[in-house]
KOLGU-523111 format. One record per residue (C-alpha): residue number from 1; residue in three letters; x, y, z. Coordinates in Angstrom, 1 decimal. Layout:
BEGIN
{NUM,"ala",{X,Y,Z}}
...
This chain:
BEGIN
{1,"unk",{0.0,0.0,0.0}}
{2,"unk",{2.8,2.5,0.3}}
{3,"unk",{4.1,2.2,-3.2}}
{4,"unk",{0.6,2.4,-4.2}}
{5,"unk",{-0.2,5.9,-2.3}}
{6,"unk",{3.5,7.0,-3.3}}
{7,"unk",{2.6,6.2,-6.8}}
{8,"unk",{-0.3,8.5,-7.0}}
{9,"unk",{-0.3,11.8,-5.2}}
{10,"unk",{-3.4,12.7,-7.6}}
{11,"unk",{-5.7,10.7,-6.1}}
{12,"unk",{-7.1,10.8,-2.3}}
{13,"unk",{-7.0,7.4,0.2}}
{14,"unk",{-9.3,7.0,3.1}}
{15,"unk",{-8.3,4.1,4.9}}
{16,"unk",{-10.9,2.6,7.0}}
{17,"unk",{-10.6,0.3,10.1}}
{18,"unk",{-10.9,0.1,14.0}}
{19,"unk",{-8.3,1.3,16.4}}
{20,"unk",{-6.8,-2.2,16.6}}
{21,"unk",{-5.7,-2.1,12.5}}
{22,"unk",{-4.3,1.7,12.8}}
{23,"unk",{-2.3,0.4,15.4}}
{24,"unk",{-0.9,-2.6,13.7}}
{25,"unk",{-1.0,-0.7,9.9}}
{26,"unk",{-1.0,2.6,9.1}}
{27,"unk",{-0.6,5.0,5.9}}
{28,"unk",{1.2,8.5,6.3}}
{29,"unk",{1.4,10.4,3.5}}
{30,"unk",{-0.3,13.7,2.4}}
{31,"unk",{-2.7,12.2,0.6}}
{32,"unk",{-3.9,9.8,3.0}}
{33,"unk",{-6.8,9.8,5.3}}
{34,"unk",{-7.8,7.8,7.9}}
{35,"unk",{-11.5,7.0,9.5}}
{36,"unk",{-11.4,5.4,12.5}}
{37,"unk",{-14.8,2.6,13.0}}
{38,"unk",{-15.6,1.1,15.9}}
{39,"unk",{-15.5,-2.5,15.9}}
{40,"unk",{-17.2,-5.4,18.6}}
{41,"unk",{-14.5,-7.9,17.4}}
{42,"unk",{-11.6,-6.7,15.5}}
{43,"unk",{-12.1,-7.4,11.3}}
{44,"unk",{-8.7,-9.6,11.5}}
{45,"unk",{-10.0,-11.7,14.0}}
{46,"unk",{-13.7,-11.8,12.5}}
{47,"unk",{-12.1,-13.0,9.3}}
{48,"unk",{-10.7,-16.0,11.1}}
{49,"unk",{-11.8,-19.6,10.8}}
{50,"unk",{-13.8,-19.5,13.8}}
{51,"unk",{-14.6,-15.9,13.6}}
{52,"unk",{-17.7,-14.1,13.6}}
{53,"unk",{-18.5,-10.4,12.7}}
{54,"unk",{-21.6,-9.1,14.0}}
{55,"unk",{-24.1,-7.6,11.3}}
{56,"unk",{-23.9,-4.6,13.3}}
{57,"unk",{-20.6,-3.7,12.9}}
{58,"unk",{-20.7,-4.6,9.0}}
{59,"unk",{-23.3,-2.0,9.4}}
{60,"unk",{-21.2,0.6,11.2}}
{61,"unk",{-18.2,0.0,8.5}}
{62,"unk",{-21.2,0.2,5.3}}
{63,"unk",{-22.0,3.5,6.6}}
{64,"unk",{-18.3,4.8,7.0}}
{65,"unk",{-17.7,3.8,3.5}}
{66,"unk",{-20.8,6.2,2.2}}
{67,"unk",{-19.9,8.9,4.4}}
{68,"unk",{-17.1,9.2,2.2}}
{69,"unk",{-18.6,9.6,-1.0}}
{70,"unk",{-15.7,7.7,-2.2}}
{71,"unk",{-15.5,6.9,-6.3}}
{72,"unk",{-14.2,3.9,-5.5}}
{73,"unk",{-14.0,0.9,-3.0}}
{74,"unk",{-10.5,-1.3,-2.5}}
{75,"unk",{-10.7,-4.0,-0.7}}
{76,"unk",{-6.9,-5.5,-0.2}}
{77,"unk",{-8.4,-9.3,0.7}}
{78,"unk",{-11.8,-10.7,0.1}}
{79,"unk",{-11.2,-11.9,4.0}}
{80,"unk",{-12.7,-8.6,5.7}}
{81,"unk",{-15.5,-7.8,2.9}}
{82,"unk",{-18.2,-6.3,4.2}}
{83,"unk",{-21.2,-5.4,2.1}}
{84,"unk",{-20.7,-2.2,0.2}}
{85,"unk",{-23.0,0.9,-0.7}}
{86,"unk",{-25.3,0.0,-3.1}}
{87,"unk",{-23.9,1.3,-6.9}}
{88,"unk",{-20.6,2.1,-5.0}}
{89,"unk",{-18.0,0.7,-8.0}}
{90,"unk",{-15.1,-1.8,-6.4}}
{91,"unk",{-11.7,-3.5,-6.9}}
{92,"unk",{-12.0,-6.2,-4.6}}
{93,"unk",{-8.9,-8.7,-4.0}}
{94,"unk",{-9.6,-12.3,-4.3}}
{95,"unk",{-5.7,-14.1,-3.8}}
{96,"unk",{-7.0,-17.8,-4.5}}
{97,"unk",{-9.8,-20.3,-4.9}}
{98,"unk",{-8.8,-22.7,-2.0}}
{99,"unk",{-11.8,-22.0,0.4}}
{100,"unk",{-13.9,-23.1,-2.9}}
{101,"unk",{-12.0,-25.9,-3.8}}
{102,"unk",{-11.6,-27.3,-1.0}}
{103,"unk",{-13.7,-26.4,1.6}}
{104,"unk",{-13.3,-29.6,4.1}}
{105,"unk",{-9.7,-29.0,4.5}}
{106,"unk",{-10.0,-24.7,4.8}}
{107,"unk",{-13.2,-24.0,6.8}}
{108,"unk",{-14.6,-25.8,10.2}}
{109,"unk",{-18.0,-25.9,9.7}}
{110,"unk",{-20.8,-26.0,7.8}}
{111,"unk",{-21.6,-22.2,8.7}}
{112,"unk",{-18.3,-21.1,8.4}}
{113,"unk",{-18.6,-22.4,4.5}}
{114,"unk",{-21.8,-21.1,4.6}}
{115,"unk",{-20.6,-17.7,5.4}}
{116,"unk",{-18.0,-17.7,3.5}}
{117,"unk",{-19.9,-18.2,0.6}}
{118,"unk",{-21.9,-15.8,0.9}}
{119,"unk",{-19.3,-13.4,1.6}}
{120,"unk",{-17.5,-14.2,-1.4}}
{121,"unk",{-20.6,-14.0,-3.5}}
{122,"unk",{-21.9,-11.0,-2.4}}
{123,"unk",{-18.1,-9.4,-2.9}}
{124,"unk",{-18.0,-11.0,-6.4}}
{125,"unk",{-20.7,-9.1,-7.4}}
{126,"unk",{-20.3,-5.6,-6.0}}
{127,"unk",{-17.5,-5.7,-7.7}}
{128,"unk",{-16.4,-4.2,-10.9}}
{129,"unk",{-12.9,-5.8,-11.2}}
{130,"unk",{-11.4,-8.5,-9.1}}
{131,"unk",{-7.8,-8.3,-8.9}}
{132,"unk",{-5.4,-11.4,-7.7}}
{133,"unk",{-2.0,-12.0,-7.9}}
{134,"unk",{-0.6,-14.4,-10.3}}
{135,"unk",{-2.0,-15.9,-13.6}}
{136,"unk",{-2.4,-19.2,-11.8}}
{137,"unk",{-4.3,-17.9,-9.5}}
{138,"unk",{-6.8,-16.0,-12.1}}
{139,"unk",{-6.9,-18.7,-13.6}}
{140,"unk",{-8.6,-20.9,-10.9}}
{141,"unk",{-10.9,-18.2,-10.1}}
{142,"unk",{-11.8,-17.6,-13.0}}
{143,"unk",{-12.7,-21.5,-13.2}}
{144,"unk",{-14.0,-22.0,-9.8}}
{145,"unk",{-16.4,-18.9,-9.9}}
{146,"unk",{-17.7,-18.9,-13.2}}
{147,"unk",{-15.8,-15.2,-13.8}}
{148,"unk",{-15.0,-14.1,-17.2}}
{149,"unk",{-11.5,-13.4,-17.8}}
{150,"unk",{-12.2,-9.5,-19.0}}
{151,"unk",{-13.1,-9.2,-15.2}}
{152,"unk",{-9.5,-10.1,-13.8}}
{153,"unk",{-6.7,-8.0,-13.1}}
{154,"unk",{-3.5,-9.6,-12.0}}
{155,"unk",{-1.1,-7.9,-10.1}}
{156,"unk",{2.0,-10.2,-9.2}}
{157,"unk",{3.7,-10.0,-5.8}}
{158,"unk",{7.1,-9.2,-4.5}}
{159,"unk",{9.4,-10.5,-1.5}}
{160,"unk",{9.4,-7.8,1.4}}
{161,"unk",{12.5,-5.8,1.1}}
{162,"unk",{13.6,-7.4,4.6}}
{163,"unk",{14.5,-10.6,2.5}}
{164,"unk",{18.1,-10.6,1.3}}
{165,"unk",{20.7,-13.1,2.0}}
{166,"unk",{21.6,-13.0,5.5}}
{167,"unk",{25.8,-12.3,7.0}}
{168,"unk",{27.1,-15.9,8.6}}
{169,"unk",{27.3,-13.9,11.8}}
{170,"unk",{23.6,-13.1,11.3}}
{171,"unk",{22.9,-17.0,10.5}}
{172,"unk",{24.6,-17.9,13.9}}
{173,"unk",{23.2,-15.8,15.9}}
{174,"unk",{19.6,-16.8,14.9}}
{175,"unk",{20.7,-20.7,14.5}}
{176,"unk",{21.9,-20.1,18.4}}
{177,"unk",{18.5,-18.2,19.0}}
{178,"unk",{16.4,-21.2,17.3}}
{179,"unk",{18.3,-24.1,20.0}}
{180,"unk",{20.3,-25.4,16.3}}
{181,"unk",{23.6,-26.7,17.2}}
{182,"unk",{26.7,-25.5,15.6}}
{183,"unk",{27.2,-28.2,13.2}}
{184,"unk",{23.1,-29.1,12.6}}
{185,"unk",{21.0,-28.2,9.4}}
{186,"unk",{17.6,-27.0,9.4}}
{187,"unk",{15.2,-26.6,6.5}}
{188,"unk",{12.3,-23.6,6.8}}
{189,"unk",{8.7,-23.7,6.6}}
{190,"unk",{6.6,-20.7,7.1}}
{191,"unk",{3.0,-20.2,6.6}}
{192,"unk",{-0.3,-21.8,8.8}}
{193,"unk",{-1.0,-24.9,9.9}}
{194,"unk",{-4.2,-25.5,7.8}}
{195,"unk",{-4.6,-29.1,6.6}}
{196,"unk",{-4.3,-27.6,2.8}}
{197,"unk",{-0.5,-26.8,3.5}}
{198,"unk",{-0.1,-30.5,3.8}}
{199,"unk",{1.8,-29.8,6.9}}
{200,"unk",{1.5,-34.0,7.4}}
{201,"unk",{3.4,-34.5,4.2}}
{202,"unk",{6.0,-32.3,5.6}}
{203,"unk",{6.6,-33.9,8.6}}
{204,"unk",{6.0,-37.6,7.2}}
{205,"unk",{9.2,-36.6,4.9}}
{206,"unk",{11.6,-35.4,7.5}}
{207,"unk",{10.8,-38.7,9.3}}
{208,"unk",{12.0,-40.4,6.4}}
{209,"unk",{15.2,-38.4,6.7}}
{210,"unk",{15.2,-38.9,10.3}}
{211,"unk",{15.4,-42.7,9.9}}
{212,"unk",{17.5,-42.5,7.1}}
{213,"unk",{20.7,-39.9,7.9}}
{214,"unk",{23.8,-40.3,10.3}}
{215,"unk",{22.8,-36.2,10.7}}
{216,"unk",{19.4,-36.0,10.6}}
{217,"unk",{18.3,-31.9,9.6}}
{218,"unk",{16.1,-29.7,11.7}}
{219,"unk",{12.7,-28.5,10.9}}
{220,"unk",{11.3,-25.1,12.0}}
{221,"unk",{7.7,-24.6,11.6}}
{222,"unk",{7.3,-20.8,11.6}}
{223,"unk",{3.7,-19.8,12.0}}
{224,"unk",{0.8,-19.2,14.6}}
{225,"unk",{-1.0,-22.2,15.6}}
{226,"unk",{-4.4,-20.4,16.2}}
{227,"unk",{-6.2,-17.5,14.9}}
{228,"unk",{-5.0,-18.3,11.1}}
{229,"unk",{-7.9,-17.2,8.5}}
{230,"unk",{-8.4,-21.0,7.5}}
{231,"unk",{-8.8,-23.9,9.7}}
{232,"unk",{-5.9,-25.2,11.7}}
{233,"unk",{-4.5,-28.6,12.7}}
{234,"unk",{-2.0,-27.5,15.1}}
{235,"unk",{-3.1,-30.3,17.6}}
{236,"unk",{-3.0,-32.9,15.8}}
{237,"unk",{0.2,-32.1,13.7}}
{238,"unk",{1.4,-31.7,17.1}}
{239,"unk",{0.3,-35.2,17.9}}
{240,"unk",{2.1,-36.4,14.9}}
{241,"unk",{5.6,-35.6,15.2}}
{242,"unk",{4.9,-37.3,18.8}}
{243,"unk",{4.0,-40.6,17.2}}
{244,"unk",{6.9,-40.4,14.6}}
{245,"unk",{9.4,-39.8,17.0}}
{246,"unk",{10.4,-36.6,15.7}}
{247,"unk",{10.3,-34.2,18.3}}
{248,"unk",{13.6,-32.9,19.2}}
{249,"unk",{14.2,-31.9,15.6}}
{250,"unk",{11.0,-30.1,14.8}}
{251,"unk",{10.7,-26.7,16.3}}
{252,"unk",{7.6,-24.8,16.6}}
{253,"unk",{8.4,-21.5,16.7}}
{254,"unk",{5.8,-19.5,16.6}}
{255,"unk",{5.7,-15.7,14.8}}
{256,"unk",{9.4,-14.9,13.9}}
{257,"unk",{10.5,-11.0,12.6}}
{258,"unk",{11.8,-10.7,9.5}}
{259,"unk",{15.1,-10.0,10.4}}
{260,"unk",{15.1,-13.4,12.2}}
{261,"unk",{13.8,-15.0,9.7}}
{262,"unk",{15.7,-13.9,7.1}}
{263,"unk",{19.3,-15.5,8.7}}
{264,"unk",{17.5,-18.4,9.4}}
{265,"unk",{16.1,-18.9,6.0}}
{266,"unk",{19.6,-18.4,4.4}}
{267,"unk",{21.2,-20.6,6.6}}
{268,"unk",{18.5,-23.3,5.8}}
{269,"unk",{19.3,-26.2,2.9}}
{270,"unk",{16.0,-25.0,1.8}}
{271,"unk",{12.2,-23.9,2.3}}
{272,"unk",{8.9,-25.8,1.7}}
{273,"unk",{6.1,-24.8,1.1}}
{274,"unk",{3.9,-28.0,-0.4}}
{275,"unk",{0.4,-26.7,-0.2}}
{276,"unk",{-2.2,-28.3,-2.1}}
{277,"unk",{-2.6,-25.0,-3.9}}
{278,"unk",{-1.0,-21.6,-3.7}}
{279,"unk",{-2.1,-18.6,-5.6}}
{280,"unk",{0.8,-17.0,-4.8}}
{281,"unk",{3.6,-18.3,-2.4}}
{282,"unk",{4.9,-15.8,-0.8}}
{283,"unk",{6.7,-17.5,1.9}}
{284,"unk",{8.5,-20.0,-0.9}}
{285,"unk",{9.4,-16.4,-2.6}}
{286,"unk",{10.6,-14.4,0.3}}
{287,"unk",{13.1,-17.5,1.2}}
{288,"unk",{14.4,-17.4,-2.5}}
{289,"unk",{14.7,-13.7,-1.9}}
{290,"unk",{17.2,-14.8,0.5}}
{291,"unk",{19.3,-17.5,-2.2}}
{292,"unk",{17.5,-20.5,-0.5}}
{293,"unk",{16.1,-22.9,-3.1}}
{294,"unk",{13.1,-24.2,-2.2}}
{295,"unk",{10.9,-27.4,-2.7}}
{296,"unk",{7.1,-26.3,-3.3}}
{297,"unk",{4.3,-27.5,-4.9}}
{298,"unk",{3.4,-27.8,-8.6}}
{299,"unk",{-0.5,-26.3,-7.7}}
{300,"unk",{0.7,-22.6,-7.7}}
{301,"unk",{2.9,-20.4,-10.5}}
{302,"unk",{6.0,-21.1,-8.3}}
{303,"unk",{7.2,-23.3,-10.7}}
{304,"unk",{7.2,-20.2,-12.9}}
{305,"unk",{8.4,-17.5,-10.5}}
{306,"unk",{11.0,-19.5,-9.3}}
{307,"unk",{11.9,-21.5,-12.3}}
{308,"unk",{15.4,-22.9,-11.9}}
{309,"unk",{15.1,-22.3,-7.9}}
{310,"unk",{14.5,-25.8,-6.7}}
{311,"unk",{12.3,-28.8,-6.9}}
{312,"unk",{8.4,-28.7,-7.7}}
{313,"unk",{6.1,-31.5,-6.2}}
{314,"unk",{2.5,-33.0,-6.3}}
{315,"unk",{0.7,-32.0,-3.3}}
{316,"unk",{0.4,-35.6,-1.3}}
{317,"unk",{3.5,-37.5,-2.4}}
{318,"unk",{5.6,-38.0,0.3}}
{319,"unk",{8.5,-39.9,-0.9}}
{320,"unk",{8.8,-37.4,-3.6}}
{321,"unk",{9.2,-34.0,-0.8}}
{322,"unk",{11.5,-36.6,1.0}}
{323,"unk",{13.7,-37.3,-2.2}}
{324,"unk",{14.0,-33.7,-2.7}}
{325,"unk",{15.0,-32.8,0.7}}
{326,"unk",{17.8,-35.5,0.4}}
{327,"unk",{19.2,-34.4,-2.9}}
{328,"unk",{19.7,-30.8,-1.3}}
{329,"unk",{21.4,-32.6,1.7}}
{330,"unk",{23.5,-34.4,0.0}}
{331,"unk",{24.5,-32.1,-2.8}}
{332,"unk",{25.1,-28.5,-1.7}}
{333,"unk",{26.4,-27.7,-5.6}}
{334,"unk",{23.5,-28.5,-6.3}}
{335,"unk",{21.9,-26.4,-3.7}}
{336,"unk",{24.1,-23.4,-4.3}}
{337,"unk",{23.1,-23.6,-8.0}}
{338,"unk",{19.6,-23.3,-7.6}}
{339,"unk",{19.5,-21.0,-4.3}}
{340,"unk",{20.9,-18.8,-7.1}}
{341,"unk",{18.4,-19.0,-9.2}}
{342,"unk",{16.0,-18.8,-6.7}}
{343,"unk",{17.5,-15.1,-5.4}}
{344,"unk",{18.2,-14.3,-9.8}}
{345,"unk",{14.4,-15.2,-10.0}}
{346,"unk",{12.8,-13.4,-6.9}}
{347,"unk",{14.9,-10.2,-7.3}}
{348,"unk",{12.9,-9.6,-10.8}}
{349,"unk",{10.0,-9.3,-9.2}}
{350,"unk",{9.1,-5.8,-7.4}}
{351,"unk",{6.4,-4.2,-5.3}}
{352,"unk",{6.5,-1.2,-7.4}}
{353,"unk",{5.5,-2.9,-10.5}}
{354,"unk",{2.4,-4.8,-8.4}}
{355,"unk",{1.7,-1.2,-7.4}}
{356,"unk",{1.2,-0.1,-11.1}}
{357,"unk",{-0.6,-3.1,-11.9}}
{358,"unk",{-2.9,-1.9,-9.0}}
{359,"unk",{-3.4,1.4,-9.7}}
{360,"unk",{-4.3,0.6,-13.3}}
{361,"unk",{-6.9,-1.5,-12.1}}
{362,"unk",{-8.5,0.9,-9.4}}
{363,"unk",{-8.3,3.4,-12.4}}
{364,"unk",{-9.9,1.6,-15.0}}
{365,"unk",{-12.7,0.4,-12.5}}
{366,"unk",{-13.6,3.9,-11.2}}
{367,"unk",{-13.4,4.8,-14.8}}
């Protein structure tokens, strides 16, 4: 959002949100306004799982939003939507179809699907363009929703500029940090514990590694365990690595800063991120940013973005995340050659390009 408001000094934002966002997020720039709304439950933690937002305070934001006389509505994430002024034209951000597609694995309930639904639906069509962030992902949206592909905007992500390969005094300090011995490896995942990251397959592969090497590598799970916007399985992943003997090399370590995060990425043999979809990938990105390769899943454009930058696997197949974790063990050439690529790949991609491609569409829609 800063590029975006940087990028266009003609045009007026009114950020809207409860005391709780300001405080986490907030735009300063001359051309920036902010319109603070009372909220019963914060919007982050209504657009959770197991969230709720009261129709009232839909209602309260509704009426913010009019009091503005804005000529157009951006919503950043379909996840907070609230229903808009009627005839108020909208740009609204829809990153994936995974909710849709699969629904057992993303939502707890029957009327958290339900909601979501409806949600979706109602955002869908109040607005005038959706925009997403990779051609895959239009692509399934388009698909899933029945969209035609005049109404899609893409606008490709970036890594955070925090992400760049880490000093080896850096690494150390945030292997000592992590409880990593001096002479251990680790590889990286970050991201939520959802059963569509396929968080199982990840840790039925390190077993495999665990039974199989003289040095067995670490894993850090880097996430929150509750409160994600999709179902989680923290329990029973947790219950997993018990019954595979795993635990004193899988380390859950909760939220992690970037800085952390970006020694302990580069000190990593790699990142995974082997979701049963991805619109985008972030996380697999922002580790390349860094010159890790990464192993990721072929149901997302990473194969594209990150072409070159490591090994691409279907979602499920354990033996094949396993082999791919082994062959960057085993073969740091081979490691070093694609963490290149990985960094070569990721550093060609830029916020202030996804910034343009947003701007043209919040153009063209208020148009």
């Amino acid at each position: 959002m800063h590029e975006l408001v940087q990028l266009a000094p003609q045009h007026t934002f009114v950020c809207i949100g409860d005391r709780a966002a300001f405080a986490a997020f907030r735009l300063e720039a001359a051309n920036v306004e902010h319109v603070e709304v009372g909220q019963g439950v914060a919007p982050i933690d209504a657009a959770a799982a197991d969230g709720y937002r009261s129709p009232f305070d839909m209602l309260r934001l509704t009426r913010a939003v009019a009091r503005t006389k804005a000529d157009l509505f951006f919503s950043p994430s379909v996840y907070t939507y609230f229903p808009l002024p009627p005839g108020l034209r909208a740009v609204i951000t829809v990153h994936d179809a995974i909710a849709e597609r699969f629904p057992e694995l993303t939502l707890p309930t029957a009327r958290a699907r339900l909601f979501w639904r409806l949600k979706v639906g109602l955002a869908l069509r109040q607005a005038r363009l959706v925009l997403t962030v990779s051609d895959y992902a239009a692509t399934e949206i388009a698909r899933v929703h029945g969209l035609a592909a005049a109404r899609i905007r893409v606008a490709v992500e970036a890594p955070a500029p925090e992400y760049f390969p880490a000093t080896p005094e850096e690494v150390a300090t945030a292997r000592t940090a992590a409880g990593l011995s001096d002479d251990g490896s680790w590889f990286t995942y970050v991201g939520g514990f959802s059963p569509h990251k396929r968080i199982d397959v990840l840790l039925r592969a390190h077993a495999e590694l665990v039974r199989s090497e003289a040095q067995p590598p670490h894993l850090l799970l880097v996430g929150r365990l509750s409160g994600d916007a999709f179902l989680t399985s923290g329990e029973s992943l947790q219950s997993l690595v018990t019954s595979l003997g795993t635990s004193a090399l899988v380390h859950w370590t909760g939220f992690l800063p970037d800085e952390t995060m970006r020694a302990l990425h580069t000190g990593a043999v790699a990142s995974l991120l082997i979701s049963e979809s991805e619109g985008f990938g972030l996380p697999a990105v922002e580790a390349a940013a860094c010159g890790t390769p990464v192993i990721a899943t072929t149901e997302s454009p990473l194969p594209q973005l990150l072409a070159g930058g490591g090994f691409f696997v279907t979602p499920g197949d354990v033996s094949a995340v396993a082999d791919a974790m082994r062959n960057f063990l085993h073969d740091p050439a081979v490691r070093r050659t694609m963490g290149d690529a990985a960094r070569s790949a990721a550093s060609a991609l830029s916020w202030r390009r996804t910034a343009v491609a947003t701007l043209g569409a919040l153009e063209e829609a208020a148009a």
